[in-house]
Backbone as CSV, one residue per row, in Angstrom:
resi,resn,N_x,N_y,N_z,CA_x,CA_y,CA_z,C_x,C_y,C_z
1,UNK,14.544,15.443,-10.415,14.060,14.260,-9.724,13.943,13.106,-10.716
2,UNK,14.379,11.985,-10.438,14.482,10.517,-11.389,13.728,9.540,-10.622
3,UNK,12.727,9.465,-11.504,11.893,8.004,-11.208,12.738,6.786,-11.369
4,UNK,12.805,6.109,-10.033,13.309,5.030,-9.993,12.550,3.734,-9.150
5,UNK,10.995,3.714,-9.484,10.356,2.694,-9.130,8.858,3.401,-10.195
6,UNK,7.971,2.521,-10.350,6.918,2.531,-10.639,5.919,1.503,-10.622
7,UNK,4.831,1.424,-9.880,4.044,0.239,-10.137,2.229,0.893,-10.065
8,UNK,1.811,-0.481,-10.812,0.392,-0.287,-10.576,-0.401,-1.781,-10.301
9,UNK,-1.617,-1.615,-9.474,-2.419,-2.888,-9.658,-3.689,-2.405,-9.398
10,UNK,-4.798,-3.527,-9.826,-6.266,-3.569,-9.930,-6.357,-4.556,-9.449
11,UNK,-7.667,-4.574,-8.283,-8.560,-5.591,-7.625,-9.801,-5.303,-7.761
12,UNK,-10.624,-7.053,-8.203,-11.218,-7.116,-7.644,-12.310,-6.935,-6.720
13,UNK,-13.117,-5.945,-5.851,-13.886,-5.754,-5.142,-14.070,-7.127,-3.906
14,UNK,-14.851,-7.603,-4.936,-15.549,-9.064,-4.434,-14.326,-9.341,-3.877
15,UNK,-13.733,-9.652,-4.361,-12.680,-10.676,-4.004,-12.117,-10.572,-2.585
16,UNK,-11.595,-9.281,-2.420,-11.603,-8.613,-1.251,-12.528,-8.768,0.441
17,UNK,-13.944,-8.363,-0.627,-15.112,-8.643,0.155,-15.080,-10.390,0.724
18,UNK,-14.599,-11.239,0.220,-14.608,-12.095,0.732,-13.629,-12.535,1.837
19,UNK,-12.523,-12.114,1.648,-11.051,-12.239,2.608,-11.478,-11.335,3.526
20,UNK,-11.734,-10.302,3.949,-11.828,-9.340,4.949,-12.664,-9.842,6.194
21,UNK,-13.387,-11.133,5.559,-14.042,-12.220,6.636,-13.487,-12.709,7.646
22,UNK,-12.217,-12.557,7.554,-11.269,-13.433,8.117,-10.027,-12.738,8.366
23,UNK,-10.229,-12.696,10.086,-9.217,-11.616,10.789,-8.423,-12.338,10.479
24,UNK,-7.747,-13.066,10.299,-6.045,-13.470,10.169,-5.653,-12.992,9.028
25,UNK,-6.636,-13.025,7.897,-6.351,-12.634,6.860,-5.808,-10.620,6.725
26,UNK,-7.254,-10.252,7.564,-7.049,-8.557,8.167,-5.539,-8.548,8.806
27,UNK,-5.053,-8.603,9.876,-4.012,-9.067,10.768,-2.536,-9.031,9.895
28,UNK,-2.306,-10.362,8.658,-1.548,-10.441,8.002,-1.352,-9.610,7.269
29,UNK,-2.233,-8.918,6.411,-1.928,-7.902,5.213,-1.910,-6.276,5.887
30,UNK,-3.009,-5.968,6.733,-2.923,-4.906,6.748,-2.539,-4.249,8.165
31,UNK,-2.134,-3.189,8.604,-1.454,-2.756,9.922,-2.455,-2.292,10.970
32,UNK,-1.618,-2.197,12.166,-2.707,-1.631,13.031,-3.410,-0.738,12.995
33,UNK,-2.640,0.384,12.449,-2.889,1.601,12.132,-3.879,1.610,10.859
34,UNK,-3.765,1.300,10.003,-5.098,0.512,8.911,-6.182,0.036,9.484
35,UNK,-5.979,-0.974,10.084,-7.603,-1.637,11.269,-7.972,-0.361,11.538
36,UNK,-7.268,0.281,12.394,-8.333,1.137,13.407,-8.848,2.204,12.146
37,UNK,-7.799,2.807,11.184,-8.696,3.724,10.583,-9.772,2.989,10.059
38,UNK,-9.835,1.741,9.616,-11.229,1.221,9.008,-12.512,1.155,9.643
39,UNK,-12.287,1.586,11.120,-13.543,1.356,11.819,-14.060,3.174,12.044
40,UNK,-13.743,3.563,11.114,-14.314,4.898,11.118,-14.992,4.922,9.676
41,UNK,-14.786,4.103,8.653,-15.208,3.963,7.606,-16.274,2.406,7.168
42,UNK,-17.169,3.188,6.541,-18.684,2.552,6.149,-18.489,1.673,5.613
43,UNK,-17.743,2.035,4.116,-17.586,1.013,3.138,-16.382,0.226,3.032
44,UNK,-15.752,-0.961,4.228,-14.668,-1.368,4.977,-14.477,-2.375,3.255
45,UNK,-15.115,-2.832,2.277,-14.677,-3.203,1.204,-13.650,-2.215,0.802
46,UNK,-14.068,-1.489,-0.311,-13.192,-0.363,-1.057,-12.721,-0.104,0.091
47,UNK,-12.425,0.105,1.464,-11.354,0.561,1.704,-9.896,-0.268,2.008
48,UNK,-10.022,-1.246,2.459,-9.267,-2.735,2.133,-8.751,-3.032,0.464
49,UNK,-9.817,-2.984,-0.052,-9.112,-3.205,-1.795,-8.400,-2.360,-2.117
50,UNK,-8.674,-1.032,-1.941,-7.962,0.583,-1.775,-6.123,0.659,-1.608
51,UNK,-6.170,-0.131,-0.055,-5.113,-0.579,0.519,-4.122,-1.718,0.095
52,UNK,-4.755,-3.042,-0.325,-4.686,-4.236,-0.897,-3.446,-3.546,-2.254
53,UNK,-4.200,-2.933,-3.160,-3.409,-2.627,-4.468,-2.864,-1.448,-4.232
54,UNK,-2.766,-0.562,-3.136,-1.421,-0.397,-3.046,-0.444,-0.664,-2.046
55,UNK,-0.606,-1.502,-1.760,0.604,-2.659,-1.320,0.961,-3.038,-2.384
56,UNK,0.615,-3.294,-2.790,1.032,-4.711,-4.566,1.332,-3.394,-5.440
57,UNK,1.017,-2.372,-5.609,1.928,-1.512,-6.253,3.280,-1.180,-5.981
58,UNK,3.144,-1.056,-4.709,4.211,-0.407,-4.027,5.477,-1.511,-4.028
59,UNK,5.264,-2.772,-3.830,6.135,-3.540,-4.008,6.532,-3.576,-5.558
60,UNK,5.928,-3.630,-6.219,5.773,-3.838,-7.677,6.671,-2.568,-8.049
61,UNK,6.467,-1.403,-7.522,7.424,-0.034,-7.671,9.193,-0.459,-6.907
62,UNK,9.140,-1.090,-6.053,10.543,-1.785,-5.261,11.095,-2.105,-6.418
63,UNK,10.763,-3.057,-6.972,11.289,-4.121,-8.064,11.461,-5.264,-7.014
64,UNK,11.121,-5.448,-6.244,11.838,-6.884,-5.995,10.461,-7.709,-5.136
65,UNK,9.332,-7.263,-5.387,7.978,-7.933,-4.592,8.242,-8.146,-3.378
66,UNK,7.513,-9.216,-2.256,7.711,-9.662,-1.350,8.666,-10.293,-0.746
67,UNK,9.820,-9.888,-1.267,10.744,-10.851,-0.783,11.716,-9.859,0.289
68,UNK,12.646,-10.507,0.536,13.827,-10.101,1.561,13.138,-8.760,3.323
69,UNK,12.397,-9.642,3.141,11.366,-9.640,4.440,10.329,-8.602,4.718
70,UNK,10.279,-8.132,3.545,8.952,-7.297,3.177,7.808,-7.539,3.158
71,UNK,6.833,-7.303,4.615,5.426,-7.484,4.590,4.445,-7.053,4.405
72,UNK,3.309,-7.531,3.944,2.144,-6.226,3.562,1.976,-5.491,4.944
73,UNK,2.100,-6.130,6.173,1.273,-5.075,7.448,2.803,-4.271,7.308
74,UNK,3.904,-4.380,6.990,4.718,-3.583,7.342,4.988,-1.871,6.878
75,UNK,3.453,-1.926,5.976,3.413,-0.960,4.840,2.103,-0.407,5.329
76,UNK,2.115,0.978,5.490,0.701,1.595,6.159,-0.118,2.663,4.812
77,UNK,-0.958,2.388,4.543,-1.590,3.505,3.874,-2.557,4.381,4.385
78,UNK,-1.883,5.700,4.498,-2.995,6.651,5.035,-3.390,7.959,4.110
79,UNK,-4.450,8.945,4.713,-5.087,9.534,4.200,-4.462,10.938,5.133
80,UNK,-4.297,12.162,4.458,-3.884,13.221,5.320,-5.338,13.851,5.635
81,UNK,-5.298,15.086,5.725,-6.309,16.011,6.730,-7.540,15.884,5.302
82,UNK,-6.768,16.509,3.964,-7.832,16.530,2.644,-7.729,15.384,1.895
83,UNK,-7.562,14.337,2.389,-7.864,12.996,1.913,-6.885,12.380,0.917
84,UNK,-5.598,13.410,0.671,-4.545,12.646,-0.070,-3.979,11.120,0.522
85,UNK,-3.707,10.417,-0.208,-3.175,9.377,0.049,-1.934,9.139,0.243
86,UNK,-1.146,8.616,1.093,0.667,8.379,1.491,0.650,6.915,1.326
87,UNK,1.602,6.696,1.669,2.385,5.560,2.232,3.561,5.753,3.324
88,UNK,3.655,5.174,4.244,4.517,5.067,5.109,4.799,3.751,5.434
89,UNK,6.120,3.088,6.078,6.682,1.962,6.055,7.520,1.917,7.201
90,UNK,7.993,0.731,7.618,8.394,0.486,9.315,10.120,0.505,8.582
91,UNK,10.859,0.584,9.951,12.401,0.965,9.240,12.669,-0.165,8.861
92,UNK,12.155,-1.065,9.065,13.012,-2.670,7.625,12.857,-1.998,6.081
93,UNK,11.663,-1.918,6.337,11.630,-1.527,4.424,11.923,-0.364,4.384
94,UNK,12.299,0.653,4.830,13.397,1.618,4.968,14.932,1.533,4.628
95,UNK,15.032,0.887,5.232,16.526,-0.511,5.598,16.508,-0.777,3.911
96,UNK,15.660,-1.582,3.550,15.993,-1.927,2.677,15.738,-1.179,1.059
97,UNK,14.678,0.183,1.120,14.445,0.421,0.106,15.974,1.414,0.054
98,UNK,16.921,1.464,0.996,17.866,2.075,1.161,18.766,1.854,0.276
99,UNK,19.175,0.520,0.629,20.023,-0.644,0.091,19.527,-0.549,-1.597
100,UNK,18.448,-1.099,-2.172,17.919,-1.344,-3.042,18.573,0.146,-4.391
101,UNK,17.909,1.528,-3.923,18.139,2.532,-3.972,19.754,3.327,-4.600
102,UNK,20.199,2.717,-3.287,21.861,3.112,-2.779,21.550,4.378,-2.592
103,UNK,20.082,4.993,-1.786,20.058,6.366,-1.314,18.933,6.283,-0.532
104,UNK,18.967,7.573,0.403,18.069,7.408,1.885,16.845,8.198,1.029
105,UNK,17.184,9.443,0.344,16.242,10.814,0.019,15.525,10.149,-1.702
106,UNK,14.275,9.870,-0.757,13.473,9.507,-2.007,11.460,10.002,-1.851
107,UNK,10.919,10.176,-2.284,9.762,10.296,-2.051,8.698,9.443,-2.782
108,UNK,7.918,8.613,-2.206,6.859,7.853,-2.830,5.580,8.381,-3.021
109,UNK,4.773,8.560,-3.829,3.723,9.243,-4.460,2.451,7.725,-4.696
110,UNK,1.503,7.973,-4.251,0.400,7.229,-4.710,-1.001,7.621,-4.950
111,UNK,-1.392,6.801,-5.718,-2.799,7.317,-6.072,-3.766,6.150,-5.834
112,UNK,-5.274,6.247,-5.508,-6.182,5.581,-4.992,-7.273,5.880,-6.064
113,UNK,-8.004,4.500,-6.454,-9.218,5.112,-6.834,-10.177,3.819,-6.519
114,UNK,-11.314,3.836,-6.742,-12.542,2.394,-6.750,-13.588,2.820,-7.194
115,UNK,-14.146,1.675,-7.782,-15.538,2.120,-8.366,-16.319,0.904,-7.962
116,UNK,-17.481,0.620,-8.156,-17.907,-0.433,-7.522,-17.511,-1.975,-7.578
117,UNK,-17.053,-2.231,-8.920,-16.386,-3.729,-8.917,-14.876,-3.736,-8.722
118,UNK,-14.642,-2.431,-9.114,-12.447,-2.707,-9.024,-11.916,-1.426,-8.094
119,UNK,-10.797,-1.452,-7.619,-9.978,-0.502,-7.040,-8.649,-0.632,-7.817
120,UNK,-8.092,0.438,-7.849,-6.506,1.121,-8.478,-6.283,1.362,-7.263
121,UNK,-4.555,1.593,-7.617,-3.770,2.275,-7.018,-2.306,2.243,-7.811
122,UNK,-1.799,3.368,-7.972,-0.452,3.696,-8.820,0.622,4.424,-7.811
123,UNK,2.019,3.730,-7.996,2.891,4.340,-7.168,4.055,4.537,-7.633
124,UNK,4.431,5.806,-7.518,5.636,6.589,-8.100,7.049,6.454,-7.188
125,UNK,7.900,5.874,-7.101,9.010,6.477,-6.271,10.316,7.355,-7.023
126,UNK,10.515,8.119,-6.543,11.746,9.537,-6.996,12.818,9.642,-6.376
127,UNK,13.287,9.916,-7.022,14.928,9.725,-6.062,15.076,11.618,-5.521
128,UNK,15.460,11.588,-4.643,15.235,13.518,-4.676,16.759,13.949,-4.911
């Protein structure tokens, strides 16, 4: 298996805490499927910042950021049954991590963490 993306980023807390004020802001970055899991969770900060950096990893692992019509809601981060963390993505950025790639069979790996002022997140992509 050949790593052929890698990224990482750190947020903030606060910072977060302040944007999450503002549904357009919720709406734009993060997916439906994100909203609703957040309303099962207490601490809707860290879990937004959680999400926040890895989006910005995950692009940052693309190589090519936000561009060629890649959106943050288009990028879902979830949690399985024991709380591992995924990523899943709508078929544009499919489409395109295809293209990018020049292969369909790849697997993305991420990691989550927060502590009270910052959140991580690190993302691996592999070519299989």
């Amino acid at each position: 298996m050949e790593i052929i993306g890698n990224g990482v980023d750190i947020i903030k807390n606060s910072r977060i805490k302040k944007l999450i004020k503002n549904p357009k802001f919720i709406s734009r970055i993060f997916s439906k499927n994100e909203i609703n899991d957040s309303k099962k969770i207490k601490n809707k900060t860290n879990f937004f910042a959680k999400r926040f950096a890895a989006k910005e990893a995950f692009v940052k692992a693309i190589g090519i950021g936000l561009r060629k019509g890649i959106n943050f809601n288009d990028i879902y981060i979830k949690n399985n049954k024991l709380g591992k963390p995924t990523i899943s993505f709508n078929k544009n950025v499919k489409k395109i991590l295809n293209k990018k790639f020049k292969s369909g069979r790849f697997n993305v790996y991420v990691s989550l963490s927060d502590e009270k002022q910052y959140s991580i997140a690190y993302v691996i992509i592999n070519k299989l």
